[in-house]
C-alpha positions, 0 to 999 in steps of 0.5 A, a space after each residue: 184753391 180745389 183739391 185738384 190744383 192743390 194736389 197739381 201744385 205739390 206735383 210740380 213742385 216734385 218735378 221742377 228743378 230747384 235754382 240750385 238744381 238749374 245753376 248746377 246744370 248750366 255750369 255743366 253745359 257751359 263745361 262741356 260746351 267750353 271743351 268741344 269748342 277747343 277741339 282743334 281741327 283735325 281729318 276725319 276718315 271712315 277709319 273712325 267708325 267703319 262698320 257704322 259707315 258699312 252698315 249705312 252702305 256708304 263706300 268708304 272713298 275719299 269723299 267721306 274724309 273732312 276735316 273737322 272744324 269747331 261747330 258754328 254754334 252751339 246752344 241749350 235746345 230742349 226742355 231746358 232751353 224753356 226750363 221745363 226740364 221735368 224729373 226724374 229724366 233730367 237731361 239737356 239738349 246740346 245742339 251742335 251745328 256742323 261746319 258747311 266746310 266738312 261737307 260736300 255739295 252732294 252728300 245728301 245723297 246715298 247716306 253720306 251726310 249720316 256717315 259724316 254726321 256720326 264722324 263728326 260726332 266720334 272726334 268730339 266723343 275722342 275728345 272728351 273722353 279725356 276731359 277732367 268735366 266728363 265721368 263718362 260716355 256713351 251712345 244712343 239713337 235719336 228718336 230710335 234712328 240708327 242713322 242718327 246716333 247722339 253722343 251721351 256725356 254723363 259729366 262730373 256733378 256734385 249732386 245726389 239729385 242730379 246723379 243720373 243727369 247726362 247731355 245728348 249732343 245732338 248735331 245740327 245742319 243749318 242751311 247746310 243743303 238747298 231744300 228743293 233737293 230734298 223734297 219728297 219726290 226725289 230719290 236720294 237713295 240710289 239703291 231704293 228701286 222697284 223690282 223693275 228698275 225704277 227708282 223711288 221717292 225716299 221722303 223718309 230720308 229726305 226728312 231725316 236730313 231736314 229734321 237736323 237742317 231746321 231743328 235750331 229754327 223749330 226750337 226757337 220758335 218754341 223757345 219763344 212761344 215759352 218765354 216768360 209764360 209760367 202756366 204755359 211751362 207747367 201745362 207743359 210738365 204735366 202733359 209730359 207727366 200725363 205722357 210718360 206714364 202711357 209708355 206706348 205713346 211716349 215712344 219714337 213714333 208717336 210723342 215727346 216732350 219736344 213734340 208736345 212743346 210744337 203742339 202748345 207751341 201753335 196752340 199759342 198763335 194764329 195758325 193755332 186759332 189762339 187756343 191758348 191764352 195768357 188768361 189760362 190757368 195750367 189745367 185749362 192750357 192741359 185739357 185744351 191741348 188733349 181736345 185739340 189732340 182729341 179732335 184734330 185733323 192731323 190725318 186728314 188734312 194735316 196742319 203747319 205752324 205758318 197761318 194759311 196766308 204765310 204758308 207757301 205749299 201749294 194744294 198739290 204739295 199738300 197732297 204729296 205730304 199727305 202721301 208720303 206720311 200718316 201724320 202732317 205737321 208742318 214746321 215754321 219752314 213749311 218744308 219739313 213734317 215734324 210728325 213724320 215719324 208718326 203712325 197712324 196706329 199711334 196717333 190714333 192711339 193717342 187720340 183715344 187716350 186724349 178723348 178717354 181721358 177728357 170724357 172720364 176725368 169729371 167723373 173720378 173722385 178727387 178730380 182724378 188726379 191719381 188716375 191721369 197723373 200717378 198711374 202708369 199705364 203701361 204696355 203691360 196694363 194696357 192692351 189686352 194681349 202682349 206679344 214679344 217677337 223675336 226677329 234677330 236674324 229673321 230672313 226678312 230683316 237679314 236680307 234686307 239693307 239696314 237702311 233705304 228710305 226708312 230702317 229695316 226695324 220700321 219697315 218691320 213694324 209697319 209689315 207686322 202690324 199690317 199683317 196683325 190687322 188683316 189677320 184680326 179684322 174686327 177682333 182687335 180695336 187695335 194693334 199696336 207694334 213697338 220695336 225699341 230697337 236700339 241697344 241699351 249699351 250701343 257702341 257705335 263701333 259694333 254699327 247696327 249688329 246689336 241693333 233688334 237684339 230685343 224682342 219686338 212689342 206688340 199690343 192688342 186691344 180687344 174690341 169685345 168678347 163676342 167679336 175677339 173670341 168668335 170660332 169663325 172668321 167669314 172670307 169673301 162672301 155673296 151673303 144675300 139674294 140680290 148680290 146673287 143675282 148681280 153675279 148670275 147677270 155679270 156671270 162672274 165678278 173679277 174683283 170677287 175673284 181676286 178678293 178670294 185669291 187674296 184671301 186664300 194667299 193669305 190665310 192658306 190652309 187655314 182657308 176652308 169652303 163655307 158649306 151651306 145647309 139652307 141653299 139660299 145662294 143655290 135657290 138664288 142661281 139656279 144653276 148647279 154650275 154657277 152655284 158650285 162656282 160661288 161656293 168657291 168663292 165663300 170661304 172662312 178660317 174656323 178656329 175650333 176650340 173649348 168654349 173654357 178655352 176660346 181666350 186662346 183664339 187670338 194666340 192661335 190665329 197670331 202664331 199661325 201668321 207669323 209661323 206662314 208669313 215670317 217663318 216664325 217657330 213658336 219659340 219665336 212668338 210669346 205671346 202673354 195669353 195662358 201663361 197662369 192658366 195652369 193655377 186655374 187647371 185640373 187634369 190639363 183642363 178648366 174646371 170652368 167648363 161644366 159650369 153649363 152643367 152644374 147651373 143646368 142642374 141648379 135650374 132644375 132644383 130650382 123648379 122642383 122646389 118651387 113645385 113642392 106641394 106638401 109643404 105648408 108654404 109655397 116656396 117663392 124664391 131660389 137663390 143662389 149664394 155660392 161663387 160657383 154659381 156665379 162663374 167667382 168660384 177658383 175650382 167649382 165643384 165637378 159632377 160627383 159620381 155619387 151625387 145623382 137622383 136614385 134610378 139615373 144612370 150614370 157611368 161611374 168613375 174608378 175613383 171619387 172624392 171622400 168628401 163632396 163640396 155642398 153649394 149655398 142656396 137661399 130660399 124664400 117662402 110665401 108671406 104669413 102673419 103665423 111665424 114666431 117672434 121668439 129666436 128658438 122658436 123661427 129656427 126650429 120652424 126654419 129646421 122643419 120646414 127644411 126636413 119637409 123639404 126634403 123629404 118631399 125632394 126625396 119622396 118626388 125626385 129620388 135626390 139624397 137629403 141629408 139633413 142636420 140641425 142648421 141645414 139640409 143637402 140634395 144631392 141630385 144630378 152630380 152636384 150637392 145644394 145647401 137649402 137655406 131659409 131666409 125669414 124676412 119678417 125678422 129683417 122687417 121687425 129689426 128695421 121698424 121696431 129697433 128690436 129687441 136682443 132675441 130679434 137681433 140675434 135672429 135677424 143676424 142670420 137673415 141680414 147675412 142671408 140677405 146680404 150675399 143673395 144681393 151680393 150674389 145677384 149682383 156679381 151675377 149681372 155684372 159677369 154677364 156684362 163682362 165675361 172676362 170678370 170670372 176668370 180675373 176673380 179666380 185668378 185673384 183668389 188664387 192668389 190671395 189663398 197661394 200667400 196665406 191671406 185666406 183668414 183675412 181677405 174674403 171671397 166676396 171682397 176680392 169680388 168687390 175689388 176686381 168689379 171695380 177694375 171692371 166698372 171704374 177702369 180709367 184711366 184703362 179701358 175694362 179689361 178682355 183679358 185675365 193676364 190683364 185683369 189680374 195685373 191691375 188687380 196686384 197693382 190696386 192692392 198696392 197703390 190704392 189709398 186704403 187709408 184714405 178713400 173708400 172703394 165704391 163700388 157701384 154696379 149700376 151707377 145708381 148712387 146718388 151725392 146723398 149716398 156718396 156722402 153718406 159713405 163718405 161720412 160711414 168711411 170717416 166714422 171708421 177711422 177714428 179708431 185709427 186715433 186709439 190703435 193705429 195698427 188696428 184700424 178697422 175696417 183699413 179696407 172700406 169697401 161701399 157697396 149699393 147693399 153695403 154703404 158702411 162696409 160692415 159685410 165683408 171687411 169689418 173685422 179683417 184685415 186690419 192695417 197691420 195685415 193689409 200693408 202685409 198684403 200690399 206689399 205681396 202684391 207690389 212683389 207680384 206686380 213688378 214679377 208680372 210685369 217684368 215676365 210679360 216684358 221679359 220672360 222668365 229670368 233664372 229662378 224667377 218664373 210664372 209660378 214664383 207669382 203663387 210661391 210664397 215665401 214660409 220664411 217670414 213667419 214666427 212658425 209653419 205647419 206642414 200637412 199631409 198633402 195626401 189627407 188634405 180635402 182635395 189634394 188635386 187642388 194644391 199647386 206647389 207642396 210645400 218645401 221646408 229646408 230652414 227652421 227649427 223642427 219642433 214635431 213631426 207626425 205621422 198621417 193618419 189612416 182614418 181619412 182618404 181623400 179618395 175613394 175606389 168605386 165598384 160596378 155594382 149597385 150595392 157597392 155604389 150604395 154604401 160608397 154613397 152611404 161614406 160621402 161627407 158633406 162638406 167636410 174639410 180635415 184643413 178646416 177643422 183643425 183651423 178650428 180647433 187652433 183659434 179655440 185652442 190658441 184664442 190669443 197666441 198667435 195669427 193664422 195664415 193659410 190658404 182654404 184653396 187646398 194649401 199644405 202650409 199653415 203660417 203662425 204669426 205671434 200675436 203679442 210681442 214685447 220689444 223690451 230686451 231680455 235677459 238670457 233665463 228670459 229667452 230660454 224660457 220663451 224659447 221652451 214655452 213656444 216649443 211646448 204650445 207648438 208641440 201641442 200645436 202638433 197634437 192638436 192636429 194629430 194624424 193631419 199634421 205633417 211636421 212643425 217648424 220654428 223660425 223665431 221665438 215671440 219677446 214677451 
């Protein structure tokens, strides 16, 4: 047995009901059943349910009274009549059939058998509200049909396991009317007119009614289809596991668990080409019904459960379906079409799921189990942009019959998609519109005033960045010469005209004449008049924005069509776009966006270093090493004020910031056999040749070198660049030779150099695949800094974290959308097996099976110290990279398990924060800016600072708030640092302002520093490097050994003593310190 099938085994075990189980649920039936066969007959009046019924707009006359008689029959349908009930939704069918004698000959018509069916329904709910089997009851819509209301019979059980179990009984209409009167052609809704009169086909209608008349006929043909086929029913139960876990496919107009049974139910036999046979194991029936869903024509030429010989529809018949209905799936009956509810939207996107999945599945590790059993891939995973859309009282629903041939709340969602999907054109891959209209708590007496009371859903996938993001949108168009011509000979084209007509009714002011510089069209004509007339007919939608801004297109472009077409108010259109821009933002404005400067200059140092003549060795390579210059970094540095070359000049700011970020930049020299072996020795070479460097910088190009023993900094054209020098004969001697401890201690520094250049290269190219992979990262970051995880999680793993989502999105697509990216990023940090698997990370799918195995072998090396620590497992996160096989770069040392479960359960927290904000909005307390508070509470301590002498204050997000705790030391800030300082107009006050800029310096940092030196032992540090204002200490050893009294006051004084000192070591930064708990010792 594979690892797969041993892990979908353990699957169904978790999901099928035990016989105990099973017993239980047929007693419960058999109760239930057994009461509403003892009702006894009595007359039934609209009195029952009269808002339903004038909701229906059926006339409460003597023609809706019957009286009511104990159903015909009535039988387990469902999952549970092939027991294939699947956990945690444990429910049973009861199929009710309705007595022919409470209904007349006509009451198909004008929603009379609706009417009737729910007062049939309200006798058996007064009925068994009183019955000793039943704990409760309630009300929900078949398949989201107000129409068709099911009763909801929660009885009484004597199970933990089978708490939430209830039975929907679910009325049946066997023969009840002749079929002919229900064809598709036939109006049986005599409201539904055109605005002329006319009456029009309802097939919606109709086949609501034959859907109840065959569902006892469909159900036992899927009942004996499943007897006695074990495999069957378990490729069954995985298809609804693989379903239920894709939220948007698993809904009232696309699957479920019913309709997946029709579908193995005619793979089984002829009509199905016998796709499916009893020689198939589980997975094999599992992945032939997704390629049968994958390559199907269900929208072309529609399929029937009847071979071809049996079916009796004609050609013509078959071309009304396939008018009448996106989907065509005939049932036994070849009357009615099972997938009428079916869109196209939805079926294609199911298609894509199926395909996805089948062309992905054999290259996951482990047989992709987790990916297409475990992960959920909801609606807020999925698409790209989410939209809630409020209708409730919309005039376009509000003047409508709640019910003609199809529901208002359909119709709705047909008009929003459609409008969606002219609107976006190409933008979109697709658009996918779910409106769960029915209320949770529905009681049927309120009728359908609750119904649309939640919002609308809508989906968007993006095709791609270039196509999604783009400024203009061209309308109707003659783009080339010959078009030209053609309308110079037909003078004018009729259908071009009202093409524009269209265009223009639709995107009203928005439509603008298209203005041509070339005069290609008017060269074409020759006619000025005629050339006027075409430009009339060119037009386009411009959406001018920021470039930092262009993920917002596709909201503007939403809210202006809902604003024009439905009178929407903004209010009324959320849409999941730029909600966390405002962690990313500085002054209202993405600091994103002078990245084209800062790589502008960047370019230039580098071709001024490569220019340099004066130095011994040529200088052969630049790279960059700094987040920002690879589009990674949260708030990349701004142009400084005074940070540019000597004779530019530049309008200086009023204020500028004391300290300037420097950014790393690696340099490489030209080959030769004169560098030292001796450790001292190189870096003392590496030291002169980076004076010389500068000075030549400084000599050439007026650009300010500061200089020190490790490094040198240029500051030119606004920005400061960090020169380092990687010597690789060292790396060259470390890898041949073995080397010796000097070589060692040398080469460290290169292999570090090294290291983040291939890194940086590699991030480089995949943000230039994936333009959205930046913003995701930075989002990430953010995160990661706002709950203190900055000591522990570096820049360059959370890198390596987010690449994955990108290069191994299955089972989602690579995200377009930062909301999007950054949701997957919280779920992976949550639910990935980091115990157990590595995180390969391979950009250009260059890793071979020898080198899979070889990090197989290095991740299995790294977990035999979970035997001698388990809480210290290191690394506990294993990132591979195609640089990094071993994960020794970024994640050796931290964090260890013990920090890493910390962190999974923050970004759990997040998740489900995040998901329920895109779905819901923000509820009381719990907002967007709650997913950046962390909570100070959980740690042994906290220090506060003074947010006014932090680095770049502008860079926190909340200050800090402390209301609990014992405060320990409070301290005064300190005059000697300003984050800020004031800038004069003249020349000499500009230079000795230049003169006062620090290069890198940070006071946060510097006091981290000095509190591991000064506490190596004491205590865990937990801050956040992005500019936070709260430090959190975690006790480093604590002892669960009661103690006694004397034992606890003097802990008690010991750690107020360390955290005074604490305070003194950060003197004039440190703001106040705060105990919460006391270390056991």
């Amino acid at each position: 047995m594979d690892s797969l099938d041993f892990k979908v085994g353990e699957l169904l075990k978790e999901i099928i009901l035990d016989d105990s189980a099973i017993e239980t649920l047929d007693r419960a039936v058999s109760s239930v059943a057994d009461a509403i066969e003892s009702i006894p007959e009595q007359l039934v009046s609209a009195d029952a349910a009269p808002k339903f019924v004038a909701d229906l707009g059926v006339p409460t006359d003597k023609k809706l009274s019957f009286t009511f008689k104990s159903p015909e029959s009535i039988q387990v349908g469902g999952s549970h009549s092939i027991r294939s009930v699947a956990k945690p939704d444990i429910n049973v069918d009861l199929l009710v059939r309705m007595p022919k004698e409470c209904f007349h000959e006509k009451d198909y018509l004008n929603h009379r058998y609706h009417a009737k069916r729910l007062l049939y329904l309200r006798v058996i709910e007064k009925s068994l509200t009183t019955c000793p089997v039943v704990r409760k009851i309630g009300w929900s819509s078949f398949q989201n049909e107000a129409r068709k209301p099911v009763l909801i019979v929660f009885p009484v059980v004597k199970s933990a396991e089978l708490s939430d179990f209830f039975i929907r009984i679910i009325p049946t209409a066997t023969s009840l009317f002749s079929i002919s009167k229900l064809s598709l052609t036939r109006n049986n809704v005599r409201a539904f007119t055109q605005e002329c009169g006319q009456t029009q086909a309802t097939p919606k209608y109709n086949s609501s009614i034959l859907e109840d008349m065959f569902l006892e006929e469909n159900s036992e043909f899927v009942r004996k289809a499943f007897h006695e086929w074990k495999s069957l029913k378990e490729a069954l139960l995985l298809l609804k596991v693989w379903a239920r876990n894709r939220s948007s496919i698993y809904t009232h107009n696309c699957l479920n668990g019913y309709l997946i049974a029709v579908i193995l139910s005619y793979l089984t036999v002829e009509s199905g080409g016998n796709l499916i046979t009893k020689s198939m194991n589980r997975m094999q029936i599992f992945r032939v019904t997704l390629k049968f869903i994958a390559t199907s024509n269900l929208m072309g030429k529609g399929l029937c459960l009847q071979p071809r010989g049996q079916c009796n529809k004609s050609k013509e018949d078959m071309n009304q379906f396939l008018q009448s209905f996106d989907i065509i799936f005939l049932d036994s009956s070849c009357s009615f079409n099972l997938f009428f509810r079916l869109t196209r939207t939805a079926f294609e996107e199911l298609r894509d799921e199926a395909s996805w999945m089948l062309s992905s599945i054999d290259k996951c590790r482990g047989g992709g189990f987790e990916e297409v059993f475990l992960t959920k891939v909801d609606f807020t995973a999925k698409f790209d942009s989410c939209l809630r859309i409020n209708l409730k009282g919309n005039s376009k629903i509000c003047s409508s019959n709640y019910c003609m041939d199809d529901e208002c709340w359909r119709i709705s969602e047909k008009d929003v998609h459609s409008l969606l999907q002219q609107g976006l054109t190409d933008r979109a891959r697709f658009v996918r519109v779910i409106w769960r209209s029915t209320p949770s708590d529905w009681n049927v007496e309120d009728g359908f005033s609750n119904f649309g009371n939640e919002p609308m859903l809508v989906g968007v996938l993006v095709s791609s960045q270039e196509k999604s993001f783009r400024v203009v949108d061209i309308g109707p168009n003659p783009e080339n010469k010959e078009e030209a011509k053609l309308y110079r000979v037909m003078i004018f084209s009729l259908f071009t005209i009202l093409q524009v007509m269209k265009f223009r009714k639709f995107w009203g002011e928005k439509a603008e004449l298209r203005r041509f510089r070339d005069g290609t069209i008017a060269e074409s004509t020759g006619n000025l008049m005629f050339t006027f007339l075409l430009q009339l007919l060119c037009l386009l939608t411009v959406w001018e924005c920021e470039p930092w801004a262009r993920h917002l297109i596709i909201k503007r472009i939403c809210e202006y069509l809902f604003a024009k077409h439905f009178l929407l108010t903004k209010d009324d259109v959320v849409h999941i776009v730029d909600q966390l821009d405002f962690c990313l933002k500085l002054s209202g404005k993405d600091p994103e966006s002078s990245s084209g400067a800062l790589l502008e200059a960047f370019e230039l140092l580098s071709k001024r270093l490569r220019l340099l003549e004066e130095i011994p060795l040529r200088i052969s390579s630049v790279q960059p090493l700094d987040p920002a210059l690879r589009h990674t970094s949260v708030f990349p540095p701004q142009p400084h004020p005074l940070a540019y070359e000597k004779g530019v000049n530049k309008k200086p700011s009023k204020l500028a910031t004391t300290s300037i970020q420097s950014l790393d930049v690696m340099i490489q020299l030209e080959g030769s056999g004169n560098w030292p072996v001796d450790r001292v020795a190189i870096e003392k070479t590496k030291s002169a040749f980076l004076l010389k460097i500068g000075e030549s910088l400084q000599e050439h190009s007026g650009a300010l070198c500061i200089a020190t023993k490790d490094e040198v900094n240029v500051l030119m054209s606004g920005y400061s660049f960090c020169l380092r020098i990687m010597h690789e004969k060292g790396l060259n001697m470390l890898r041949n030779q073995g080397g010796s401890d000097k070589i060692k201690v040398t080469s460290s520094v290169d292999k570090e150099l090294l290291i983040r250049s291939q890194h940086s290269s590699m991030i480089n190219g995949l943000h230039g695949r994936y333009p959205t992979y930046g913003p995701v990262v930075r989002l990430a970051k953010r995160w990661v800094s706002a709950h203190l995880f900055s000591s522990f999680l570096a820049e360059e793993a959370i890198e390596l974290v987010v690449a994955y989502l990108f290069l191994k999105p299955f089972p989602f697509h690579a995200p377009c959308s930062r909301v999007t990216g950054f949701l997957r990023f919280l779920r992976m940090l949550s639910n990935y097996d980091w115990a157990f698997s590595p995180l390969i990370v391979d950009i250009n799918e260059d890793f071979t099976p020898k080198d899979e195995k070889e990090i197989d072998e290095n991740f299995m090396l790294s977990r035999k110290s979970c035997e001698e620590n388990a809480q210290n497992v290191e690394p506990a996160m294993f990132l591979a990279a195609p640089y990094d096989k071993a994960s020794e770069a970024w994640t050796r040392s931290s964090p260890n398990r013990s920090v890493l479960k910390r962190i999974s359960s923050y970004a759990q927290s997040s998740a489900d924060l995040l998901t329920n904000l895109i779905l819901h909005g923000a509820d009381g307390p719990y907002t967007w800016e709650c997913l950046f508070r962390t909570p100070l509470n959980t740690y042994d301590a906290v220090v506060l600072l003074h947010h006014n002498k932090l680095s770049n204050p502008q860079h926190l997000l909340f200050p800090a708030e402390m209301n609990c705790g014992k405060q320990v030391i409070r301290g005064k800030a300190s005059k000697d640092f300003q984050p800020y300082m004031i800038l004069g107009g003249g020349v000499q006050s500009l230079e000795d302002a230049r003169n006062k800029v620090m290069v890198n310096f940070d006071p946060t940092r510097c006091f981290l520093e000095d509190l591991k030196r000064e506490f190596p032992n004491t205590f865990k540090v937990w801050h956040d490097s992005l500019g936070g204002d709260a430090i959190g200490l975690t006790w480093e050893k604590k002892d669960s050994r009661k103690r006694s009294r004397d034992g606890e006051d003097a802990s008690r004084t010991e750690t107020t003593d360390a955290l005074k000192r604490v305070g003194e070591v950060g003197k004039g930064l440190v703001k106040s310190v705060h105990l919460f708990k006391v270390p056991r010792r």
